[in-house]
ZARO-741071 format. One record per residue (C-alpha): residue number from 1; x, y, z. Coordinates in steps of 0.05 Angstrom, whole numbers, plus 5000, padded with zeros to 4 digits. Layout:
<recs>
+-----+------+------+------+
| num |   c1 |   c2 |   c3 |
+-----+------+------+------+
| NUM |    X |    Y |    Z |
...
+-----+------+------+------+
</recs>
This chain:
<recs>
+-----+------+------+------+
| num |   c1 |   c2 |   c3 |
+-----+------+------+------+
|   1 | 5000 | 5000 | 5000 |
|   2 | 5028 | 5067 | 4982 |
|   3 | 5041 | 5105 | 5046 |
|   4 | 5012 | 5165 | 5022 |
|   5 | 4947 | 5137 | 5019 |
|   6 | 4944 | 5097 | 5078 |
|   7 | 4963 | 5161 | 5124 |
|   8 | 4907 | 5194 | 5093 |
|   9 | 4855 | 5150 | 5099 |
|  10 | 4875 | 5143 | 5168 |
|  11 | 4873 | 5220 | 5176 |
|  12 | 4804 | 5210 | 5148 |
|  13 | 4781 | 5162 | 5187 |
|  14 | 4807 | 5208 | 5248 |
|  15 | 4768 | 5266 | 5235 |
|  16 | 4705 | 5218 | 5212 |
|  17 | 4664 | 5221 | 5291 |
|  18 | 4667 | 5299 | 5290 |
|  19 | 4634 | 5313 | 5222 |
|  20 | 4586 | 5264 | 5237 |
|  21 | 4575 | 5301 | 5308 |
|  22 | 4573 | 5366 | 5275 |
|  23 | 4519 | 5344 | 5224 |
|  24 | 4471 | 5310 | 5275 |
|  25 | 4476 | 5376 | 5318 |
|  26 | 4452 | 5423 | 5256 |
|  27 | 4393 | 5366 | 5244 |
|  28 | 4377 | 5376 | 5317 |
|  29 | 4376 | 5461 | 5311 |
|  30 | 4336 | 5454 | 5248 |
|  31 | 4280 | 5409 | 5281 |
|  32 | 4283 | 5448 | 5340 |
|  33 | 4276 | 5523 | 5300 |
|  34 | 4217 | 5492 | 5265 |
|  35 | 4189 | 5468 | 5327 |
|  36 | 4196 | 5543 | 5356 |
|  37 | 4171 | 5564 | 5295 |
|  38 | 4100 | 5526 | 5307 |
|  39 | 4092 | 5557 | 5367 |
|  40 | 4100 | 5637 | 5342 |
|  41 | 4027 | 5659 | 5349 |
|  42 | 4027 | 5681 | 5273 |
|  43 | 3967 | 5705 | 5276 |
|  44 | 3965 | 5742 | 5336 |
|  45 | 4038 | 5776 | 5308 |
|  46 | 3997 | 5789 | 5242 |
|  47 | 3934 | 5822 | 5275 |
|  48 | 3982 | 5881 | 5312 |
|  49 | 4039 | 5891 | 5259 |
|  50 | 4008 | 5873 | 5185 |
|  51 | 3947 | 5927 | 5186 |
|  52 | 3935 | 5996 | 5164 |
|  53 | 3965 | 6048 | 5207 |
|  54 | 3960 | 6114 | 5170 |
|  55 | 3906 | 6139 | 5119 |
|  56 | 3923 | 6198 | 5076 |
|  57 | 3860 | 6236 | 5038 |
|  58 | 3882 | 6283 | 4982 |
|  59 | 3854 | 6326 | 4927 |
|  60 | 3783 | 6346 | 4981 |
|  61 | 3751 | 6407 | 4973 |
|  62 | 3688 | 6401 | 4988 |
|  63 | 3682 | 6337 | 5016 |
|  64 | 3698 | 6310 | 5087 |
|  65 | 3761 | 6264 | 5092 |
|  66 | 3730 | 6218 | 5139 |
|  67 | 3671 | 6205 | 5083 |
|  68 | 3718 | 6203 | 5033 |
|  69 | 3753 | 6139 | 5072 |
|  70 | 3685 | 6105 | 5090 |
|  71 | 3654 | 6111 | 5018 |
|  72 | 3723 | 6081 | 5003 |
|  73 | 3713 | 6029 | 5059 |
|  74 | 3784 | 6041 | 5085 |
|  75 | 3795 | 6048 | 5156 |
|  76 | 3863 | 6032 | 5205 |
|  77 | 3862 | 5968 | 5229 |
|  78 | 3845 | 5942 | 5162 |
|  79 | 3879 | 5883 | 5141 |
|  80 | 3951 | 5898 | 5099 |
|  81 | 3953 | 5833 | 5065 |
|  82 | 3871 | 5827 | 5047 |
|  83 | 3867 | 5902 | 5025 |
|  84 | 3836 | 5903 | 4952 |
|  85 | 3849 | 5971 | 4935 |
|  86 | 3822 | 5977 | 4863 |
|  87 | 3753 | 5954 | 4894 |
|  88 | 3773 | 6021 | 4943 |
|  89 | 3776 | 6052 | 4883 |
|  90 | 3720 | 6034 | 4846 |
|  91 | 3677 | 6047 | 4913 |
|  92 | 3699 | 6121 | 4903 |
|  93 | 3672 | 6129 | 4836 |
|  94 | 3604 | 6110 | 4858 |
|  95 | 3598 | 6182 | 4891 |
|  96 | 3572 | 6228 | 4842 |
|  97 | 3614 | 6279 | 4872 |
|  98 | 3679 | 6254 | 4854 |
|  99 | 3711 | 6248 | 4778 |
| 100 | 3767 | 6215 | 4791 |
| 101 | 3802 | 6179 | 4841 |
| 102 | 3871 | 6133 | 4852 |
| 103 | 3877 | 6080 | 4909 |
| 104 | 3959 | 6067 | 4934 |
| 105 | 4001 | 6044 | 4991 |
| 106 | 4032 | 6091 | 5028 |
| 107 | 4105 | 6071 | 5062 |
| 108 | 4106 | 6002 | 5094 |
| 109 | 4028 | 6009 | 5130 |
| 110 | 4004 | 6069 | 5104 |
| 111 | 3951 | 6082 | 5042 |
| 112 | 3942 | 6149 | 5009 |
| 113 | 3869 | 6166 | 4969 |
| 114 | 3871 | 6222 | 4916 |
| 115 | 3808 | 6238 | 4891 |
| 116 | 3777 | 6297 | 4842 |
| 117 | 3716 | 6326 | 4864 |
| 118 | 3677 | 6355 | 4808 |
| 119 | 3658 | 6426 | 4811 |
| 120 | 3585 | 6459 | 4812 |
| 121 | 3577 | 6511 | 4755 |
| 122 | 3506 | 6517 | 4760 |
| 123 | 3445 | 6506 | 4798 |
| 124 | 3383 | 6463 | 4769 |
| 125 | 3310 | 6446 | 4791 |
| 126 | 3303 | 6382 | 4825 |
| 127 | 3250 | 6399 | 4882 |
| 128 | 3303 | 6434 | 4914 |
| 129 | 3361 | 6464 | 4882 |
| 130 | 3419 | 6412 | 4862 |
| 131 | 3481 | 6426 | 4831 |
| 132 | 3508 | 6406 | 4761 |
| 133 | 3582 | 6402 | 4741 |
| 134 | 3607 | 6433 | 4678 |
| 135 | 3599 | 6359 | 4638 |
| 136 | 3526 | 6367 | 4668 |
| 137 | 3530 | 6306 | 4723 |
| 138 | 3475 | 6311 | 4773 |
| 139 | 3513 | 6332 | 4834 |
| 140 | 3465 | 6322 | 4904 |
| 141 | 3477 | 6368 | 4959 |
| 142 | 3527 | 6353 | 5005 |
| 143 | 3480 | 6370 | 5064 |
| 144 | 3412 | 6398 | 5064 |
| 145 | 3406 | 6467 | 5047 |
| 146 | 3474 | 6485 | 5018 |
| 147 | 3488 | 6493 | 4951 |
| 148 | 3546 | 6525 | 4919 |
| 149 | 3543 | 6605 | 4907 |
| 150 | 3530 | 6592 | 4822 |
| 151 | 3480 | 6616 | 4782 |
| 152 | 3407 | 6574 | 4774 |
| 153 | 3392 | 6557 | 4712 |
| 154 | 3316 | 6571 | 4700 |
| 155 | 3274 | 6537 | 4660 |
| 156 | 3283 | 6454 | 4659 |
| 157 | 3270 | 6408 | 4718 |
| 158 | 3307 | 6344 | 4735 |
| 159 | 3265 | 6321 | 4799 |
| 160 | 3265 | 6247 | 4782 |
| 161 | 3335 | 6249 | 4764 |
| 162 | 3385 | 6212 | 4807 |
| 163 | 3450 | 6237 | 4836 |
| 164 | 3514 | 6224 | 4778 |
| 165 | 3455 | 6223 | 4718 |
| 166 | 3488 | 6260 | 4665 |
| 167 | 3439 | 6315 | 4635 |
| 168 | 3453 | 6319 | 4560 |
| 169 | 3393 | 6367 | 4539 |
| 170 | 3403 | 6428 | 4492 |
| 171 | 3374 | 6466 | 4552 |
| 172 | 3431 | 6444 | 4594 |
| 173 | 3477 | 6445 | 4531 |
| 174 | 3466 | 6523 | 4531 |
| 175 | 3469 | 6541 | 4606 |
| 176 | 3535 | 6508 | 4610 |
| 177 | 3558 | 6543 | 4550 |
| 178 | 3533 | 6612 | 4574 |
| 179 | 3572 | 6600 | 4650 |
| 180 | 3633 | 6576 | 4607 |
| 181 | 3626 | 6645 | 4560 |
| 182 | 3606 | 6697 | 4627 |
| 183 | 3669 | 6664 | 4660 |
| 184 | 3715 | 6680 | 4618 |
| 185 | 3781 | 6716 | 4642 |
| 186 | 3762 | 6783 | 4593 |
| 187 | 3696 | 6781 | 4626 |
| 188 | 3688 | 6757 | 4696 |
| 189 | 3612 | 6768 | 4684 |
| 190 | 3588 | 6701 | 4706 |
| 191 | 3604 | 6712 | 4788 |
| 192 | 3559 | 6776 | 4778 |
| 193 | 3496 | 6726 | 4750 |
| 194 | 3446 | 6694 | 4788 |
| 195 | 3406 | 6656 | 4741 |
| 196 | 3402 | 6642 | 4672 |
| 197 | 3343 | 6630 | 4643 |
| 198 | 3333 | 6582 | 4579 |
| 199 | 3260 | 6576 | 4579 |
| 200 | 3255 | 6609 | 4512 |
| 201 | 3279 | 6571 | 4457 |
| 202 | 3296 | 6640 | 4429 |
| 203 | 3318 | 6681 | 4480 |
| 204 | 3368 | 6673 | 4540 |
| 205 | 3351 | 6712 | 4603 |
| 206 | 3405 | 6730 | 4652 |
| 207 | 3388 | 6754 | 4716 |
| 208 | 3445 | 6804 | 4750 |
| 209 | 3459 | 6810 | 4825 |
| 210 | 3444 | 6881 | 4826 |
| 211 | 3368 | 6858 | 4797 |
| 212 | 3378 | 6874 | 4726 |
| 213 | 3357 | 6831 | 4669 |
| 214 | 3392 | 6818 | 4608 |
| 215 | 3357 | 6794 | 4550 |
| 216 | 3406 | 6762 | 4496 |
| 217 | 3410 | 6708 | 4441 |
| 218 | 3386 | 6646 | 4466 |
| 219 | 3462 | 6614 | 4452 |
| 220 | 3517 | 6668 | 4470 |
| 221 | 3550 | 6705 | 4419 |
| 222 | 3621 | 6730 | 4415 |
| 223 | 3673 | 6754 | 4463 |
| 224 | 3658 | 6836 | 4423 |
| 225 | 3591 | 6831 | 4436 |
| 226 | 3597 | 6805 | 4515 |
| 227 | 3647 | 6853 | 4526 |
| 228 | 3597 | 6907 | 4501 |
| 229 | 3557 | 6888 | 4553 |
| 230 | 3607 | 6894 | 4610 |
| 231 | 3625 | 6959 | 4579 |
| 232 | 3555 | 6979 | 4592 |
| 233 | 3546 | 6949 | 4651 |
| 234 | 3606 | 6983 | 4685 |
| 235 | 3588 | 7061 | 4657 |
| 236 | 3518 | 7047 | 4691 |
| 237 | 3554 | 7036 | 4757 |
| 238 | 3597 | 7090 | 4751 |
| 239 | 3546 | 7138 | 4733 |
| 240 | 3506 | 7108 | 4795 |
| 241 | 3444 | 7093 | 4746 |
| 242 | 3404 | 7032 | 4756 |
| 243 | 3381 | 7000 | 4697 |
| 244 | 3317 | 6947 | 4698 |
| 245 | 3330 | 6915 | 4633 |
| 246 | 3390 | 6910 | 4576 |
| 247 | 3376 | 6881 | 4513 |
| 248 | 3427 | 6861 | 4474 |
| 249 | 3389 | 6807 | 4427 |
| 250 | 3406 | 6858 | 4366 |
| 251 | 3467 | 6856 | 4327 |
| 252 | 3518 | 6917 | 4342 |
| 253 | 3461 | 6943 | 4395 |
| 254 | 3458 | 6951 | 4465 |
| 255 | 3399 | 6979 | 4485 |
| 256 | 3384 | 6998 | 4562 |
| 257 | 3316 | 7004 | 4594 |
| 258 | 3317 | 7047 | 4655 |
| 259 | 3262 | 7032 | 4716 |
| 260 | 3196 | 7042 | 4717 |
| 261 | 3179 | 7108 | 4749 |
| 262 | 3140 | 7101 | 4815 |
| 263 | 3080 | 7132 | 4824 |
| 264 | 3054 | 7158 | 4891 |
| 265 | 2989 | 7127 | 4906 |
| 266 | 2932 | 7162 | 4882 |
| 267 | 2971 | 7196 | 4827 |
| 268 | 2954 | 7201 | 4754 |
| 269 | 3002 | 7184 | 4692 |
| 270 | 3006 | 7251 | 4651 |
+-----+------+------+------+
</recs>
């Protein structure tokens, strides 16, 4: 036998009893780690570290945070690993109130909401007033009694109409385009309105803060012709006159009807 080879597999045979030691004692921690491991209460562990812990709300204006979450049906506490937040999401868009919304996590057990409320433009008739965005979605109020400060528009009703029905009539059609035309930056005409009035198929009636009434084409015209009417508008209030009526349903023509004169009682007209 070559000497070499007998010394070594005598060496081997030396260290044999410790490797086979060493390996029995890692079989020994493995069994026992999964034994410990069977008695973690995972679920209790779960219940207090894998839940929702901070709720963000973004994008309200008009709408209350804490609504916002339960229309969502988020709250903390919920669940980390069960939360479905595209249902979250599609919960939101359900209220007519909001346009669009996005449903994320937020840091490690955090989840943020941005939503876009849409925005009254104008009043309609549904029993009580109810506002209308500017793609005409029924918009309820958010509590009874308050509307936003826009102008009414007179003329169609929408009583059997439910909140987020989208109201595609002409009259509609032409109140949103008159706010859109009043509101413009050259004009700033359409916070001085208080109703708008498309119950002539002909003929648009705008009703002014200050009481007067402005009779005009029943679908606006031109920027010129608007601004004529501010123009006139604003020389009345300098001059301190009050006028009852301004018709400007004639091309190039802006014609202004002062009040009525009051009579005493008793008195006869000459």
């Amino acid at each position: 036998m070559n000497l070499y080879q007998g010394r070594a597999l005598r060496e081997r045979a030396k260290h044999r009893p410790a490797g086979l030691v060493r390996r029995v004692a890692t079989m020994m921690g493995v069994i026992l780690f999964v034994v410990a491991l069977a008695h973690v209460p995972w679920r209790s562990l779960a219940d207090r570290v894998a839940i929702v812990t901070d709720l963000r709300v973004r994008g309200v204006r008009a709408l209350d945070p804490a609504a916002v979450l339960a229309a969502a049906g988020l709250k903390r506490g919920d669940d980390l690993l069960a939360l479905d937040l595209e249902r979250a999401r599609q919960r939101l868009l359900l209220d007519p109130r909001i346009a669009a919304a996005t449903v994320k996590r937020h840091g490690l057990r955090g989840v943020e909401v941005r939503i876009e409320e849409r925005v009254p433009v104008l009043l309609v008739e549904h029993g009580v007033p109810w506002e209308i965005d500017s793609a005409g979605v029924l918009l309820p109020p958010l509590a009874t009694g308050v509307t936003a400060d826009v102008p009414l528009l007179s003329g169609p009703r929408f009583d059997a109409l439910p909140g987020g029905a989208h109201l595609n009539t002409s009259a509609v059609e032409r109140g949103l385009q008159w706010i859109q035309a009043l509101s413009a930056r050259e004009l700033e005409l359409g916070a001085r309105t208080s109703e708008i009035d498309v119950s002539d198929p002909t003929t648009t009636g705008l009703l002014l803060m200050s009481g007067t009434r402005v009779l005009c084409p029943a679908w606006p015209p031109g920027v010129r012709a608007l601004s004529a009417l501010r123009v006139v508008l604003a020389d009345l209030e300098r001059r301190g006159t009050l006028a009852e009526e301004v018709d400007m349903r004639y091309e190039r023509q802006v014609i202004v009807r002062p009040p009525e004169p009051v009579h005493p009682a008793g008195a006869r007209k000459g």
